[in-house]
C-alpha positions in Angstrom: 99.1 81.4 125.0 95.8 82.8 124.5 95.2 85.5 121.2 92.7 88.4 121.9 90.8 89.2 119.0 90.4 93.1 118.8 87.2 95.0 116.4 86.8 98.4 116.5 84.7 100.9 115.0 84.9 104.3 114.6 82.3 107.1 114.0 82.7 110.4 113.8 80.1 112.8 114.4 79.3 116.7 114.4 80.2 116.9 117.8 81.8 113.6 119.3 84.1 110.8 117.7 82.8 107.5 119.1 84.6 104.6 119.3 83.8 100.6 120.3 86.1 97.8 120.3 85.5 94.4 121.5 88.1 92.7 122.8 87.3 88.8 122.8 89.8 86.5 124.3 89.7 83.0 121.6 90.2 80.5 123.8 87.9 81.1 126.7 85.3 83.3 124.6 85.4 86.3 127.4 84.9 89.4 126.0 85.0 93.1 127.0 83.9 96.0 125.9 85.4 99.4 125.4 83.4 102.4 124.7 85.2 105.8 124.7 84.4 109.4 123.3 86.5 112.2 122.3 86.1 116.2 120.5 85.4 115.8 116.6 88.2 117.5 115.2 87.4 119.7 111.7 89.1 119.8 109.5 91.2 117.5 110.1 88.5 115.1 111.0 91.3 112.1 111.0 92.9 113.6 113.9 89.8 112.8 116.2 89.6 109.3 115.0 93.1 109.0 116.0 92.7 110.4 119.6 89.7 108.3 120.5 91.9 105.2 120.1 94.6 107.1 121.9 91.5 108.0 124.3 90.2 104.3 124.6 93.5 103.3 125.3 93.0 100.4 122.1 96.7 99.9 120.1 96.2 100.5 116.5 99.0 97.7 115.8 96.5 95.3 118.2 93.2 95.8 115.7 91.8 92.6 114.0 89.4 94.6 112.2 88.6 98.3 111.7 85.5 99.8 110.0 84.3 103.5 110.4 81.7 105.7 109.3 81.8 109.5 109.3 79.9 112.7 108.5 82.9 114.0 105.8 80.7 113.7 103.0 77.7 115.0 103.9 79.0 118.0 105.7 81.0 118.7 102.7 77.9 119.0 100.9 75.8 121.1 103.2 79.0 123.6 104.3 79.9 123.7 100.4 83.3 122.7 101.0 83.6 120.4 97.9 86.3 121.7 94.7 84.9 122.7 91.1 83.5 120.5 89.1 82.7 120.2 85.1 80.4 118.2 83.9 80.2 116.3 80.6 76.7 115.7 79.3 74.8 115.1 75.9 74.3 117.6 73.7 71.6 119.3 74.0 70.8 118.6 77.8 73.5 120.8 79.6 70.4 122.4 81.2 69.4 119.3 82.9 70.6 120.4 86.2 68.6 123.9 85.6 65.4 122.6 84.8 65.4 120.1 87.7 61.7 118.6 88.5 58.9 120.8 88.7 58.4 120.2 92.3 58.4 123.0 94.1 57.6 122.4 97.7 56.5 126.1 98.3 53.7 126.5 96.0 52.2 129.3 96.1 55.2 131.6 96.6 55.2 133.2 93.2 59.2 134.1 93.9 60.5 130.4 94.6 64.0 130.1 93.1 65.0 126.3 92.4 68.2 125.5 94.0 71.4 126.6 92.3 72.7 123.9 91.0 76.4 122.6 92.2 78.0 123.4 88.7 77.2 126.6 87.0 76.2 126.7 83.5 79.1 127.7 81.9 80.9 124.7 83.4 79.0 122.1 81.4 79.8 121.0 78.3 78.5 118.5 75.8 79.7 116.2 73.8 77.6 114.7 70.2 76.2 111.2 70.4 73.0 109.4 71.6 71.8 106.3 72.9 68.1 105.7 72.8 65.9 104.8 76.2 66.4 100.3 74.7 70.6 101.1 74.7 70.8 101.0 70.9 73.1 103.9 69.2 70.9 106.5 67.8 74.4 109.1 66.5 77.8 108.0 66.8 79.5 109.6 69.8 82.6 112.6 68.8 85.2 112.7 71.2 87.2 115.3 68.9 85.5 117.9 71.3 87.1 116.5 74.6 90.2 118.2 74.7 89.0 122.0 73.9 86.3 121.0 76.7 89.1 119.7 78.8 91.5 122.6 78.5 88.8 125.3 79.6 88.1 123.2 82.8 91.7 123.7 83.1 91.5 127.5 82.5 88.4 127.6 84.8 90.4 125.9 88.0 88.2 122.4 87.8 89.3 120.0 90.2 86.7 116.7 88.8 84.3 115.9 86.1 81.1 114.3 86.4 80.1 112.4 83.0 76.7 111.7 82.0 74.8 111.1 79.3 71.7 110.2 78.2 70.4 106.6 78.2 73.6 105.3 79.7 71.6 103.3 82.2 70.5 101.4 79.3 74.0 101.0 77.6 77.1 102.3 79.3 79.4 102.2 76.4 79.7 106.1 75.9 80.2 106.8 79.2 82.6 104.4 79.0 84.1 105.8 76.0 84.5 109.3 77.7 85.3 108.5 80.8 88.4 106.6 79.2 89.5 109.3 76.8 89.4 112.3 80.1 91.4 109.7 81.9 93.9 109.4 78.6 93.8 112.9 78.2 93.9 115.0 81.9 95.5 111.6 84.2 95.4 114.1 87.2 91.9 114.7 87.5 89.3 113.2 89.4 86.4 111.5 87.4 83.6 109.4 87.5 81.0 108.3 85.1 77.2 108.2 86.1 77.0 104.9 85.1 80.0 103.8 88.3 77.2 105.0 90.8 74.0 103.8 89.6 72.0 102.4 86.2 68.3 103.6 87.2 66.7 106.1 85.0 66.2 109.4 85.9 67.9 111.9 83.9 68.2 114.8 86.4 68.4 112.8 89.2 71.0 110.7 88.2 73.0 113.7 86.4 72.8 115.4 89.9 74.3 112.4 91.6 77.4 112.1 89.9 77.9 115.6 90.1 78.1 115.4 94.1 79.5 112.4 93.7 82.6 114.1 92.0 82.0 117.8 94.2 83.3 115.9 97.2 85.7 113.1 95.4 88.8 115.1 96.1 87.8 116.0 100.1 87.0 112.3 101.2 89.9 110.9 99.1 92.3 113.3 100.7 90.7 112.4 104.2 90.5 108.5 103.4 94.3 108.5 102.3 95.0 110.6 105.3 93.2 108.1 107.7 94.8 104.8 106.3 98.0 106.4 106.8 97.5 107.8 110.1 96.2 104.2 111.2 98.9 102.3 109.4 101.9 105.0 110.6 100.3 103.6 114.2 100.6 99.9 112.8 97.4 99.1 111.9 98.0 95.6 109.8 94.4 95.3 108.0 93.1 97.4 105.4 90.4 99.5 107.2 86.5 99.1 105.8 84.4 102.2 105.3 80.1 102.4 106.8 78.0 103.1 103.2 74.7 104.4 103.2 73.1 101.1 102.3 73.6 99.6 106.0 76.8 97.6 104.7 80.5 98.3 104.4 83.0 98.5 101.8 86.8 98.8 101.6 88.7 102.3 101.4 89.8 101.7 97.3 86.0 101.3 96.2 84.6 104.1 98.6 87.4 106.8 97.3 86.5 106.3 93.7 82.5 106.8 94.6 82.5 108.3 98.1 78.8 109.3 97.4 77.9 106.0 99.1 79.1 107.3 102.4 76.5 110.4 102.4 74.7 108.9 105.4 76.7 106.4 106.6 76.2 107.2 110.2 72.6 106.5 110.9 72.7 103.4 108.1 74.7 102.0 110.9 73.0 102.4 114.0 70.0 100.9 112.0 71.7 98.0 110.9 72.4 97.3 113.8 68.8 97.6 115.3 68.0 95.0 113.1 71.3 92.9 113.6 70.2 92.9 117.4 66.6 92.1 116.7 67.9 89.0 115.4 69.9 88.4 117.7 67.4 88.4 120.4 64.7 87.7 118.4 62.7 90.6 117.4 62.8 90.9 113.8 59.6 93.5 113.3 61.5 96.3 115.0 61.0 100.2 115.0 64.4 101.9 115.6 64.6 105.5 116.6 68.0 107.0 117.0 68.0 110.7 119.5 70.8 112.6 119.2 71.7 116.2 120.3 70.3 117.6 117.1 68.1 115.5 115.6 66.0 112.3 115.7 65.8 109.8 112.9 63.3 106.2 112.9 63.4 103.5 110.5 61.2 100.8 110.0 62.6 97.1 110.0 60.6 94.1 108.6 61.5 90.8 108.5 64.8 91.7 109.8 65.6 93.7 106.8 66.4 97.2 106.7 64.0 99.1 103.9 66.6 100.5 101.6 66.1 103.4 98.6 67.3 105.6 96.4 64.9 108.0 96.1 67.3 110.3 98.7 67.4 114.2 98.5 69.5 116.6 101.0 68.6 119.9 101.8 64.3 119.1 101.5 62.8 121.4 103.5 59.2 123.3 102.8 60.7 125.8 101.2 62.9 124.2 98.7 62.8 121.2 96.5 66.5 120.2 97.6 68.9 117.6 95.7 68.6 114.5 94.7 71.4 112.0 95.2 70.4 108.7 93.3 72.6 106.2 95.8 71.1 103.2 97.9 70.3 104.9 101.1 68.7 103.7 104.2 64.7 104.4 104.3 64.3 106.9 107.6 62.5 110.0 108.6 64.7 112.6 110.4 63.3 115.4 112.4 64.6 118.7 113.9 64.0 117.1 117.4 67.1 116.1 120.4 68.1 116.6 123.3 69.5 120.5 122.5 66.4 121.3 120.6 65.0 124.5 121.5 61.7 125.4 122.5 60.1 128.6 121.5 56.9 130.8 121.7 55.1 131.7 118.1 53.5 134.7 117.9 50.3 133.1 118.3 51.0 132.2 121.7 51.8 128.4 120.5 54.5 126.3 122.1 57.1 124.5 119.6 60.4 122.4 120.1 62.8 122.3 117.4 63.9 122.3 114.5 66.3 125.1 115.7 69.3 123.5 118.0 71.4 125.0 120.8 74.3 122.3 119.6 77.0 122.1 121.2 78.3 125.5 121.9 76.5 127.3 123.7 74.3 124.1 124.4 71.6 123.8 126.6 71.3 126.6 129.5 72.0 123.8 131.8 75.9 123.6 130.1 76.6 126.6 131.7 78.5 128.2 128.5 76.1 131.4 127.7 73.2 129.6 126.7 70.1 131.0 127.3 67.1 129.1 125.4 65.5 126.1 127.1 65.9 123.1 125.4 64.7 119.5 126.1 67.5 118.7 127.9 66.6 121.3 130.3 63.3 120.0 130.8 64.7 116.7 131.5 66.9 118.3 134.2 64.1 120.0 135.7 62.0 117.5 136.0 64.2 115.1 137.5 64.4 112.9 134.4 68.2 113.6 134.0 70.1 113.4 137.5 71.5 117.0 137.9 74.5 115.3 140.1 75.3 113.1 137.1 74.8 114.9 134.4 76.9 113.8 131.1 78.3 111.2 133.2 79.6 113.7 135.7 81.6 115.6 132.8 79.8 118.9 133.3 78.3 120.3 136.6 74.6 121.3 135.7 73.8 124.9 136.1 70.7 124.5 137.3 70.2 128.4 137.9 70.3 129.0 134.0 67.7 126.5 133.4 65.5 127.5 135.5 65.6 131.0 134.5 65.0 130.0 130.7 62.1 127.8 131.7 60.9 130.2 133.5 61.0 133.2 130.8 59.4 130.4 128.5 56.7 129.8 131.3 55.8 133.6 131.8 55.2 134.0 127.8 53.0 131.1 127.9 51.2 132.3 131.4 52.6 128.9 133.2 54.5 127.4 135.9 58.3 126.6 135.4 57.6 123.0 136.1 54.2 123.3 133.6 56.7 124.7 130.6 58.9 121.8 131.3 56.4 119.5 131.1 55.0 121.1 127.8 58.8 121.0 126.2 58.7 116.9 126.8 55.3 116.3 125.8 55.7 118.0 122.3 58.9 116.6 122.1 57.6 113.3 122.5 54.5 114.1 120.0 57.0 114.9 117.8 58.9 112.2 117.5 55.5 109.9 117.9 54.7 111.2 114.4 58.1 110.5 112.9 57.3 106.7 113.6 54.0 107.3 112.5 55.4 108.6 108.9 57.5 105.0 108.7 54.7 102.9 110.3 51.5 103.3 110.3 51.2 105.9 107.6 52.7 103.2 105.4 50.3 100.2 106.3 52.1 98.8 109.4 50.8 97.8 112.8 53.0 98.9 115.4 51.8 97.1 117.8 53.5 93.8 116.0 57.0 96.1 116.3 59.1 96.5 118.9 60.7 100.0 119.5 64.8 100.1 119.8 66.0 102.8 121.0 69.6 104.1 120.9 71.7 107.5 120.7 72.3 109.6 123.9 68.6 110.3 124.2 66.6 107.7 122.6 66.5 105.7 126.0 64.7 108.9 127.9 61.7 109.3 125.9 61.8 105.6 124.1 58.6 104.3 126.6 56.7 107.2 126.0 57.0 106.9 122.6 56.1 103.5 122.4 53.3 103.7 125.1 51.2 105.9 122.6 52.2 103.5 119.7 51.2 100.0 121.4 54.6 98.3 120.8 55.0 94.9 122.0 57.9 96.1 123.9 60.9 98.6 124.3 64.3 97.6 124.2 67.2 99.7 124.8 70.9 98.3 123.8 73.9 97.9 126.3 76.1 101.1 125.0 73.1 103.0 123.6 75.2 105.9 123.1 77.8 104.3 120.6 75.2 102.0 119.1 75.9 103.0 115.6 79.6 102.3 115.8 78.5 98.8 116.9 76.2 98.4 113.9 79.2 98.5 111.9 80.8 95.9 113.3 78.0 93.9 112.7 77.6 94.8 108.8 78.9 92.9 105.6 80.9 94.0 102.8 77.7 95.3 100.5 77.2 96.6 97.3 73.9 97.3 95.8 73.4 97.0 92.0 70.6 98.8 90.3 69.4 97.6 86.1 67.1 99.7 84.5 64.9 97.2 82.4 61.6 98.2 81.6 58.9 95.0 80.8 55.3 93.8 81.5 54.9 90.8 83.2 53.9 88.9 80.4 54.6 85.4 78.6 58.1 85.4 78.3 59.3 87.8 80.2 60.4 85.5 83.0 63.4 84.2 81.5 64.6 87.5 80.3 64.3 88.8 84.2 66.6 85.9 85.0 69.1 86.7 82.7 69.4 90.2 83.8 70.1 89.0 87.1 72.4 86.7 86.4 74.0 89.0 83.9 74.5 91.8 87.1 75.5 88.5 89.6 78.5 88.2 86.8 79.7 91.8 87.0 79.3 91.8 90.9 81.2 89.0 91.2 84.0 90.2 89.6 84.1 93.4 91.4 84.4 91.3 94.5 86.7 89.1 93.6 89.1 92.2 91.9 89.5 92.7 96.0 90.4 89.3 96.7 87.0 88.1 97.8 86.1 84.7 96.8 82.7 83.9 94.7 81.7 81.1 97.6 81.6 84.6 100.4 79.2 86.5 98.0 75.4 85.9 98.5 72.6 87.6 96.8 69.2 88.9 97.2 66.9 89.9 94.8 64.3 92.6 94.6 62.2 93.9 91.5 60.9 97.6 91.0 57.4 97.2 89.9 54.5 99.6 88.6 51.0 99.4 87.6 51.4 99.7 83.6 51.8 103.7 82.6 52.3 104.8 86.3 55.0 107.1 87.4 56.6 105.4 90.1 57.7 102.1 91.9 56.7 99.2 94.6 60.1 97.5 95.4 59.3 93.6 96.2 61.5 91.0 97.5 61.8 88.0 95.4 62.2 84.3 96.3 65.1 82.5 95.9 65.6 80.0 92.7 65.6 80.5 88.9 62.7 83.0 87.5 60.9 82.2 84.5 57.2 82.7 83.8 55.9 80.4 86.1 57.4 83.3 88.5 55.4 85.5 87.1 52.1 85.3 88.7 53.7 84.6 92.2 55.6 87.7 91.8 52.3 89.9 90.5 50.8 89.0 93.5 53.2 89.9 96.4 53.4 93.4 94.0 49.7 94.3 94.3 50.3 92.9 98.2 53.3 95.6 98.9 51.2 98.0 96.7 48.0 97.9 98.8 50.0 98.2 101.9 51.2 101.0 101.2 48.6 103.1 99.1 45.4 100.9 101.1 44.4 99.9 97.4 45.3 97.8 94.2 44.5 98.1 90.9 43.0 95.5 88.1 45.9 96.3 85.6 49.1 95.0 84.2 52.1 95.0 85.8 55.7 96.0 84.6 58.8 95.6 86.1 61.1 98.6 85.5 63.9 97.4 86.9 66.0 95.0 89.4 67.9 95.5 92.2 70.5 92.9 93.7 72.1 92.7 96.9 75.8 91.6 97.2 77.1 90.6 100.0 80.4 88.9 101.7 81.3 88.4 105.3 84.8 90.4 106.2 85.1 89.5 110.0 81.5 90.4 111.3 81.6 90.5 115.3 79.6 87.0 116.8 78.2 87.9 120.1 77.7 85.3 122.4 75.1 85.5 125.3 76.2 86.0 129.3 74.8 83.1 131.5 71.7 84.8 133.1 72.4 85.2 137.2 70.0 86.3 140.1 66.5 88.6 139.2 67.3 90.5 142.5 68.5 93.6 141.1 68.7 95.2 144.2 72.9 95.1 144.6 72.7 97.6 141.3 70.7 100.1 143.1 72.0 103.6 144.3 68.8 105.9 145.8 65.7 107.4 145.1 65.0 110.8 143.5 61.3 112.3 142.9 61.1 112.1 138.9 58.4 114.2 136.9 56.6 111.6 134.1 55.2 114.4 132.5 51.3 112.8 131.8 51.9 110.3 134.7 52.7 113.1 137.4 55.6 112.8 139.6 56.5 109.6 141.4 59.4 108.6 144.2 61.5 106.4 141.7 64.3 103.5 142.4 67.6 104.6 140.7 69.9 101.9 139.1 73.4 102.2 137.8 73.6 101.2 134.7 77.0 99.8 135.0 76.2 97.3 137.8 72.8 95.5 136.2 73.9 92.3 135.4 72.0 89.7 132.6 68.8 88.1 134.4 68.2 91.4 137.0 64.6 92.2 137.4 62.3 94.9 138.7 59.6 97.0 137.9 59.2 101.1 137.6 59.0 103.9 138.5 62.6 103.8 137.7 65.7 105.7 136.3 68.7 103.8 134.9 71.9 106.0 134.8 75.4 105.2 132.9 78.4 107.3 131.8 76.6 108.1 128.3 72.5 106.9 129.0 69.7 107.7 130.7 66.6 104.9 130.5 63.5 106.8 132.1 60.8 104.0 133.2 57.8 104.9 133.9 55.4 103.4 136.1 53.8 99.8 135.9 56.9 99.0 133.4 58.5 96.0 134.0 61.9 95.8 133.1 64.4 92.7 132.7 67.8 92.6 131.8 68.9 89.9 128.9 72.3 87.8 128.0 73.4 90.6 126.0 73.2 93.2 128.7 70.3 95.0 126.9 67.2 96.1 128.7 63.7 95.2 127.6 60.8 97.3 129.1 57.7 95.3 129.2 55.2 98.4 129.3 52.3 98.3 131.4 53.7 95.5 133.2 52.8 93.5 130.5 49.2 94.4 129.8 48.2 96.0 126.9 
């Protein structure tokens, strides 16, 4: 009797819960796929999660595997929805989180107030004790302080405590020490210790993470706890695996303790997978952009690696410095630009789109439910980009009436034509978003014409050739299930955990055998983490990166480094892929030493990652998939009579060329003219622009 193997993911987002699960039968390697949405359900966000499987019509008793990302964290941070927190610090730098950085985005407003910080001054204490910057005790710590400390968070209604001190990247053993004695004392409480998130330097920044850290400890434990059960009351056999911000998963116990991790879980995943499916079909230099109905976000992927960093603030805008969190964080640029983006006159007489959103309710004027700004989506509609008969897969009937009367009101402040303002809304969109993947490509010393642009998310299809058109990209692909895209990227990640070691060296005689033990020092305490959970040392696998600086600078150049033991015949191999990276990035190197300031190792295990296997190719006549013809507006290009395809009936091998429109339940794939467009073993559509001239 043949066993189908069930994964499913899970996402849930501001709006929509999505949900994948591929259903592989073992013996004859078929597979299908179920995609399936349903309403995001605050606060009890759980409840969604629950109905899209109920939705999807997937058995939570029948799941081989179950990993899921979610916006919990994040929201809880920007809403304020997280408990009271204290915070334990050393004496004499309670003011930490006050003072901040002195990098005040709006300069020459001579009224800027840095942001409040997340625990107010009376709630932090100190304790005596000090470590110096090498990890040697400068003053014994005093823990006789802890309980009157203790007993006034009581009094004050604190629901967790954030500990950290100073110098504990460099020696953790008074965190340790406090951290055990708050535990001994107050049981109840939720706690963590700077030192469980991170061990880079950076005393405000790193004071600041643990205190979000522990601001939202209490919300995503209680909605973890309540998603395990609600899975397992369902019989789900398998402990479920939570999406972490560094493109990997990790299991419910760790993320709990440090839900931090999770603060952008959602779009790690979608670009973990852009890279996972570059490998897979063999583009490994890929630009991914990701178009929601609110935002858009790009990331740059090399190599097939996802550029990852902890230099992550929320809440950066112009007009305030934000907050630091000090977690390993995927490297993208996010801009106030989707599909409900709104587009608006300045008083100048200047046309903008975004940042401001229509969201969900009311929406776009074309939703019929009171809105009455034009948005992108309504360009889209008007110009025949977005099939009016079709629209949201035939979910909502497009009041075409309302758009056209916002266009038009935008059109008469602008003195121009409905179809002109529509036009306008697209074209800034897209020049928008074309210098988003600037800011991760080319501004950083990459040629985007060796990348090829992925695009995913309901609206990264419609605008993805445009996009890459003014970039040069070798090509465009766009994924089978675009919409749901990030809840297959976590299918496709590993159980990962990032380790950060603050060790600050020159790159000197010497110094290569002290490197090495610091690694394998860290590759001792991450195996044992892993195998606390019952992972085995032969699953873990490691990579190794170095933070380096010109001598005396400020910041860091993060470089891979090559497999095998360091020592100083390393050295001068590593030097040189630093001022490499470095001159990439800043167009200029420096004759001066070089210091390593730290490491940074990857850990990671396989826990049941999805294998795709490729679909035999059939006939290039694509012609059975296609439903009609519509006039379509290309915005720069004019409007041409173009071929529509159904999304849902292209099978692997189809060809043809554009004008074109392909149309599915959650998808629209605009193709422009001269593209040629060929559909691979994975169901995925590559969009040779030009028709293949460049």
């Amino acid at each position: 009797m043949s066993k189908i193997n069930r994964r499913v993911a899970t996402d849930v987002g501001g709006t929509f819960t999505d949900l994948v699960c591929f259903e592989t039968n073992t013996e004859t390697g078929v597979s299908r796929v179920i995609t399936s949405k349903s309403d995001t359900t605050p606060p009890d966000f759980e409840n969604g999660v629950l109905n899209v499987l109920e939705k999807g019509n997937v058995e939570a008793s029948s799941i081989d595997y179950f990993a899921h990302g979610t916006t919990v964290v994040i929201n809880a941070l920007t809403e304020r929805k997280g408990v009271a927190v204290g915070l334990i610090t050393t004496e004499g730098f309670r003011d930490v989180l006050e003072i901040a950085r002195g990098n005040r985005p709006d300069f020459f407003n001579l009224h800027y107030e840095k942001p409040k910080p997340f625990v107010p001054r009376f709630l932090r204490q100190e304790v005596p004790g000090r470590m110096s910057y090498k990890g040697k005790e400068r003053e014994p710590l005093d823990l006789s302080v802890l309980p009157s400390i203790l007993e006034d968070f009581r009094k004050e209604g604190v629901e967790a405590i954030a500990i950290s001190l100073l110098h504990s990247y460099a020696n953790t053993s008074h965190e340790e020490a406090v951290l055990a004695e708050v535990q001994k004392l107050w049981p109840e409480v939720s706690v963590v210790a700077s030192h469980q998130i991170t061990r880079e330097w950076r005393e405000y920044e790193r004071t600041n993470t643990a205190v979000l850290s522990a601001y939202v400890q209490p919300v995503a434990a209680r909605y973890l706890a309540k998603l395990d059960a609600g899975l397992k009351s369902r019989g789900l056999k398998n402990n479920p695996y939570i999406m972490q911000s560094n493109c990997g998963v990790d299991s419910l116990e760790a993320t709990s303790k440090t839900p931090i991790t999770m603060v952008e879980s959602g779009p790690a995943s979608g670009f973990w997978g852009a890279a996972e499916l570059g490998r897979l079909i063999g583009e490994n230099n890929v630009l991914a952009l990701d178009i929601g109905g609110t935002t858009a976000k790009c990331s740059l992927i090399e190599n097939g690696e996802v550029r990852i960093m902890t230099d992550y603030w929320i809440e950066r805008s112009r007009k305030s410095a934000g907050y630091p969190i000090m977690v390993p964080v995927v490297d993208l640029v996010e801009i106030g630009n989707g599909g409900g983006s709104i587009a608006w006159v300045d008083d100048y007489g200047k046309m903008h789109v975004g940042p401001q959103s229509a969201g969900a309710l009311p929406g776009p004027a074309a939703y019929g439910k009171g809105g009455k700004s034009a948005t992108t989506t309504d360009a889209n509609l008007w110009l025949g980009r977005i099939n009016k008969d079709y629209f949201c897969g035939g979910a909502i009937d497009a009041d075409m009436t309302s758009a056209g009367h916002a266009l038009k009101e935008l059109g008469d402040k602008l003195g121009v034509s409905v179809d002109e303002a529509a036009e306008g809304i697209v074209r800034i969109a897209n020049n928008n978003m074309v210098n988003a993947l600037k800011l991760v490509s080319l501004n950083r010393g990459f040629d985007t014409r060796d990348f090829t642009l992925l695009a995913f998310g309901g609206g990264g299809a419609m605008h993805a050739v445009a996009l890459g058109q003014e970039l040069q990209v070798k090509k465009v692909v766009v994924p089978a299930a675009a919409a749901v895209f990030s809840a297959w990227g976590m299918m496709m990640s590993d159980l990962r955990r990032d380790f950060f070691v603050t060790r600050l060296m020159e790159l000197a005689e010497g110094t290569g055998n002290r490197i090495e033990a610091i690694f394998n020092e860290t590759e001792e305490s991450a195996l044992q983490t892993f195998g606390a959970e019952g992972v085995s040392q032969d699953q873990v696998t490691f990579m190794r990166y170095g933070k380096f600086r010109y001598q005396n600078q400020e910041h860091t150049t993060e470089v891979l480094l090559e497999n095998g033991t360091i020592s100083d015949a390393s050295l001068q191999k590593i030097a040189d892929d630093f001022h490499e990276a470095y001159e990439r990035e800043y167009t200029y190197r420096l004759d001066a030493p070089v210091e390593m300031v730290g490491i940074h190792l990857v850990a990671k295990a396989e826990v049941g990652k999805l294998e795709m296997k490729p679909e035999v190719l059939g006939d290039a006549d694509a012609s059975p998939a296609r439903k009609g013809t519509r006039e379509v507006n290309y915005a720069l290009e004019g409007k041409h009579v173009a071929s529509i395809y159904d999304g849902e009936r292209l099978e692997p091998g189809m060809e043809f060329s554009g004008p074109a429109v392909i149309e599915d339940s959650g998808t629209t794939i605009v193709i422009h003219p001269q593209n040629a467009v060929a559909i691979d073993a994975y169901r995925n559509v590559h969009i040779t622009l030009n028709g293949g001239v460049q």
